[in-house]
C-alpha positions as CSV (number, residue, x, y, z in Angstrom):
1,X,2.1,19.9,3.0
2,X,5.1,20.7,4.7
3,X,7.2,17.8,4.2
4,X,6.1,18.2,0.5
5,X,7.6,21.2,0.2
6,X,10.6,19.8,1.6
7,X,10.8,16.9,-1.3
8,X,10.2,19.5,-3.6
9,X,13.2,21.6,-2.5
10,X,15.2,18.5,-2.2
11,X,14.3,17.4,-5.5
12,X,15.1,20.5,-7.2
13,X,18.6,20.6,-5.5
14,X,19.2,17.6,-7.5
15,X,19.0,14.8,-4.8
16,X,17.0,11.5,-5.8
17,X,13.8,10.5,-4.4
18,X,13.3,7.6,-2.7
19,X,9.9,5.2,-3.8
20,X,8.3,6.5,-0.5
21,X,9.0,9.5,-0.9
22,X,7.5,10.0,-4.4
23,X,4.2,8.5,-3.4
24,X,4.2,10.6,-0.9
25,X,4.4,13.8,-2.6
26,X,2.3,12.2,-6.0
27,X,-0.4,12.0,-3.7
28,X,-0.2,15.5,-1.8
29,X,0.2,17.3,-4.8
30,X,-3.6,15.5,-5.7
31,X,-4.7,15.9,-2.7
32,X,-3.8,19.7,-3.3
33,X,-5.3,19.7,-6.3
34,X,-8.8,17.8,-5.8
35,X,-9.0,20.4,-2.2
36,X,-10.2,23.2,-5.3
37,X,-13.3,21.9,-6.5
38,X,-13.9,19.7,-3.1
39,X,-13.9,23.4,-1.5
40,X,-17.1,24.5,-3.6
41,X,-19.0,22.4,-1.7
42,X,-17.7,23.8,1.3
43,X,-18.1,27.4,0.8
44,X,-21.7,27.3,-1.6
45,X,-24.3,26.9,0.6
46,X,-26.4,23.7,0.8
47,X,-24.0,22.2,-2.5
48,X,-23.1,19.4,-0.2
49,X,-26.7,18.4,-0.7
50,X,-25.1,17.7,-4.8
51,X,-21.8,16.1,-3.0
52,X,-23.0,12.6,-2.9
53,X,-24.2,12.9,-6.8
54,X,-20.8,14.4,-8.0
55,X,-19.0,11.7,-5.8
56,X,-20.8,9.0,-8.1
57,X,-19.8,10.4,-11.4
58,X,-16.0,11.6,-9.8
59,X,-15.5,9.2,-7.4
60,X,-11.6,9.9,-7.1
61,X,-12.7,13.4,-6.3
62,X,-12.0,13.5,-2.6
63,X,-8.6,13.8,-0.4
64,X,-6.7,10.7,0.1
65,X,-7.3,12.2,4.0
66,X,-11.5,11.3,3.1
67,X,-10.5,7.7,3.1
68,X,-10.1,4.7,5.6
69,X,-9.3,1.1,4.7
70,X,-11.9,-0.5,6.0
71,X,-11.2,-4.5,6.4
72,X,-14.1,-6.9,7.0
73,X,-13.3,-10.0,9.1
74,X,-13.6,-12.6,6.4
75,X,-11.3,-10.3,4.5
76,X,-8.4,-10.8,7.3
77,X,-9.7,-14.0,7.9
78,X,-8.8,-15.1,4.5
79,X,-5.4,-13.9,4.6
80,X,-4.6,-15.1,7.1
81,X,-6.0,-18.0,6.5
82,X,-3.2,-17.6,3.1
83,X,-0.6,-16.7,4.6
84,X,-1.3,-19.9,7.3
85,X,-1.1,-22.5,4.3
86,X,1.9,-20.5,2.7
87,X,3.9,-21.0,5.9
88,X,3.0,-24.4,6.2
89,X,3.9,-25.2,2.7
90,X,7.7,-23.8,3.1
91,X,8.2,-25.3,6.3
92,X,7.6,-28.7,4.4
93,X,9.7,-27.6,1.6
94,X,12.3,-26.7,4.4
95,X,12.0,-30.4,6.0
96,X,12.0,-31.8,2.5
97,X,15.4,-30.4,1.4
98,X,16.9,-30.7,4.7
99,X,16.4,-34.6,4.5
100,X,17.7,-34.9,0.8
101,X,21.1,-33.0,1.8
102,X,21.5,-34.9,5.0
103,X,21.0,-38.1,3.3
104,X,23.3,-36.8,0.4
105,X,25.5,-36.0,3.2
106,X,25.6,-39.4,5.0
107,X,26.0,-41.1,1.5
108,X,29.1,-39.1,0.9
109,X,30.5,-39.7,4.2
110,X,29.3,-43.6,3.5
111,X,31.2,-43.8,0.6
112,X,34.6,-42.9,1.8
């Protein structure tokens, strides 16, 4: 919250936001907002009993803090398994246009 209220004073004294830095305080400001009606649950007793029920019919109703990316090991698996064959494909685009300018290279040089 604090370095909120810094980008909103350095907002209002005219200075541009950066990306980041409007994420950043997009998502506290609705984290700030969604802590009022997540706080009924927390005060009322037993209404955390009714929080799973709510949670299905508002499920963007928790804090951005409420969540953890989660990432199963076929999930990385996959990408990496992506980012493996991506590599592999530039590297043979690399060879491939390294042999057609050295050849147009050596046919130049042939030529003279």
């Amino acid at each position: 919250v604090r370095v909120s209220k810094q980008l909103i004073r350095k907002k209002l004294m005219g200075h541009p936001l950066s990306l980041r830095e409007h994420k950043l305080l997009v998502r506290t400001t609705a984290d700030c907002f969604k802590l009022i009606p997540f706080s009924f649950f927390v005060i009322v007793p037993f209404a955390e009993l009714a929080l799973p029920f709510v949670l299905r019919i508002f499920p963007n109703m928790l804090p951005s803090t409420f969540f953890e990316k989660q990432y199963d090991s076929a999930y990385l698996s996959r990408k990496l398994q992506a980012k493996q064959e991506l590599a592999s494909f530039l590297q043979e685009i690399v060879k491939e246009r390294t042999k057609a300018i050295l050849a147009r290279e050596r046919g130049a040089t042939v030529s003279c």
